[in-house]
C-alpha positions in Angstrom: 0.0 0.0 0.0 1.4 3.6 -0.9 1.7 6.3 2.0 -0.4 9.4 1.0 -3.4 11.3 -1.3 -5.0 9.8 -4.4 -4.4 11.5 -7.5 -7.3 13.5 -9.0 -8.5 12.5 -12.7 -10.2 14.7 -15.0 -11.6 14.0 -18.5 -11.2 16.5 -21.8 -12.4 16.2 -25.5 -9.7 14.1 -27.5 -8.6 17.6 -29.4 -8.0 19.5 -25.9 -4.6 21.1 -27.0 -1.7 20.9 -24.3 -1.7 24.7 -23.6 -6.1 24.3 -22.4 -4.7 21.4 -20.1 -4.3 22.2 -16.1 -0.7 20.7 -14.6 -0.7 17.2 -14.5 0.4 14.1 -16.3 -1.8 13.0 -19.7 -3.0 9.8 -20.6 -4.4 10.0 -24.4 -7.2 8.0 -26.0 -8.7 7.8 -28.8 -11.9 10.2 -27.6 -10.5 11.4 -24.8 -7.6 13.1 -22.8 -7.2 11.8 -19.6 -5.6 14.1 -17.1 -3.9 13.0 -12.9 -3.3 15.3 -11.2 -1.0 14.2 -8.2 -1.2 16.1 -4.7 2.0 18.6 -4.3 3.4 18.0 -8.1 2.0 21.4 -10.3 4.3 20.8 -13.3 4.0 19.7 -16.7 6.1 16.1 -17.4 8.4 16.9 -20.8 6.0 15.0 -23.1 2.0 13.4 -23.2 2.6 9.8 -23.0 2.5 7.5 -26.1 -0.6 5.8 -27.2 0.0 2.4 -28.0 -2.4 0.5 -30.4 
């Protein structure tokens, strides 16, 4: 079990461009950009993550 807070998710529309998105790291889908937000981290990681089909 891991020590400390949940991270928050939020969902945005698939065409949600980086600069719209809040600080947090992006998990992209097809219809979808999914956003965590992780308690006391409020920067951007260097790149979105890969999707992988």
């Amino acid at each position: 079990m891991r020590d400390g807070d949940d991270p928050a998710l939020t969902v945005h529309p698939a065409g949600t461009p980086d600069h719209r998105l809040p600080a947090g790291d992006v998990l992209d889908k097809k219809h979808a950009r999914l956003l965590f937000q992780w308690p006391g981290r409020d920067v951007l990681l260097p790149a979105p993550v890969e999707r992988c089909d």
